[in-house]
C-alpha positions as CSV (number, residue, x, y, z in Angstrom):
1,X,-33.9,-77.5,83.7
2,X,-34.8,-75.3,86.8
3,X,-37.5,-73.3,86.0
4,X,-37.4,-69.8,87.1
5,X,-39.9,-68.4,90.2
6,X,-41.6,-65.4,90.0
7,X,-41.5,-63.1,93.2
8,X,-44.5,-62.9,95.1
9,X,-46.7,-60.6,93.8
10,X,-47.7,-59.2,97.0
11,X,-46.3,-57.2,100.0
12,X,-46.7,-58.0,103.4
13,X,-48.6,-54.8,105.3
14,X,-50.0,-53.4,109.0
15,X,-53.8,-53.6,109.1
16,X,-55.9,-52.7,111.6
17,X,-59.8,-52.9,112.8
18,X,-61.3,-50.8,114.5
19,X,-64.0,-51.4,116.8
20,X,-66.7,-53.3,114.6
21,X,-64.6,-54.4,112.1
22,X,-62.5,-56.9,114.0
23,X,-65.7,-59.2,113.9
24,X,-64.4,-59.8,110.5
25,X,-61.4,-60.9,111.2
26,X,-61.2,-61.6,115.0
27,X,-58.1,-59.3,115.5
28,X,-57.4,-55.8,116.3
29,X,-54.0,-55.8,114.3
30,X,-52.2,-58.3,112.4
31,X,-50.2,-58.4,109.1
32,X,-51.4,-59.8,105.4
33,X,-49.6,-60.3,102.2
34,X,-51.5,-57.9,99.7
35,X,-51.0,-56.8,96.2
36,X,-48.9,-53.4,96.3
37,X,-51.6,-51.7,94.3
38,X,-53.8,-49.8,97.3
39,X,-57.1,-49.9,95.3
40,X,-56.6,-53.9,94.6
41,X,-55.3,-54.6,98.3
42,X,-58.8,-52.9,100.3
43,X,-60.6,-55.1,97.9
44,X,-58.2,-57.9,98.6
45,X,-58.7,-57.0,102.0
46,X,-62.4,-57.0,101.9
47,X,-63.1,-60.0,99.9
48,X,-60.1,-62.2,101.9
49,X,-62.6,-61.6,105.0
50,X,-65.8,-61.6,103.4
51,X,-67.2,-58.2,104.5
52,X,-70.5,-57.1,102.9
53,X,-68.6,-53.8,102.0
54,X,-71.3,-52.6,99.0
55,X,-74.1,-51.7,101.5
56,X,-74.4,-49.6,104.8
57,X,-70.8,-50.4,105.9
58,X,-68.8,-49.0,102.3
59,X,-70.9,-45.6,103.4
60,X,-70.1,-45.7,107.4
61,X,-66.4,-46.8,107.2
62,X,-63.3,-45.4,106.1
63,X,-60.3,-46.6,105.4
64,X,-56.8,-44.8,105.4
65,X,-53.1,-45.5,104.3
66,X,-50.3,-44.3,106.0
67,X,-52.3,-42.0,107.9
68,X,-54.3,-40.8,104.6
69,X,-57.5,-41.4,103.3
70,X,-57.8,-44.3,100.9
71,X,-58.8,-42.2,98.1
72,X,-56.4,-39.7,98.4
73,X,-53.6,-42.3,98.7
74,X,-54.8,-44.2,95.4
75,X,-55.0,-40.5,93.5
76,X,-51.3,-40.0,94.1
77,X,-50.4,-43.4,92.2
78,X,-48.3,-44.3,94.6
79,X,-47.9,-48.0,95.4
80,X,-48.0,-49.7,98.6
81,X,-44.4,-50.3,100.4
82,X,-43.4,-53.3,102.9
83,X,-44.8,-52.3,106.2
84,X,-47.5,-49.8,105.7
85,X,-50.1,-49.8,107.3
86,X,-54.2,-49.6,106.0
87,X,-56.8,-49.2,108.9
88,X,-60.6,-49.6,108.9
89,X,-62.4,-47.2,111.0
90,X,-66.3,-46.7,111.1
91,X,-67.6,-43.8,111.8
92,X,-69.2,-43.2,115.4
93,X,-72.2,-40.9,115.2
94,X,-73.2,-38.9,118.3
95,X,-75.6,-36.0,119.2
């Protein structure tokens, strides 16, 4: 008897370093298979490259969805889609 697969949990998405954050994963841009759930995919995301996120980094980088921040995306309960796109950006200081 053939036994039934599940689909893959996860959906393939756009990601994006910026600047510092590429050391992580030695690319700019570049696609991953992440769960759809946007809270579970940055920490996906985070542990998959090992980035020491709870510490200096978590407070100087944000992350958006789809052009939004990541907070305000995971309020709306919406779940990530096929192609979106999450980038990490820290933030530059200046004076």
């Amino acid at each position: 008897m053939k036994q039934k697969t599940r689909p893959d949990p996860k959906i393939e998405v756009q990601i994006r370093f910026v600047s510092i954050m590429q050391r992580y994963s030695g690319e700019r841009d570049f696609k991953l298979k992440v769960p759809p759930d946007p809270a579970a995919a940055c920490d996906f995301i985070i542990q998959h490259y090992n980035i020491p996120w709870k510490d200096k980094l978590e407070k100087s980088t944000r992350i958006f969805i789809n052009k939004q921040l990541a907070q305000v995306f995971i309020k709306s309960g919406k779940n990530l889609q096929e192609g979106d796109s999450l980038v990490f950006i820290p933030i530059s200081g200046g004076g």
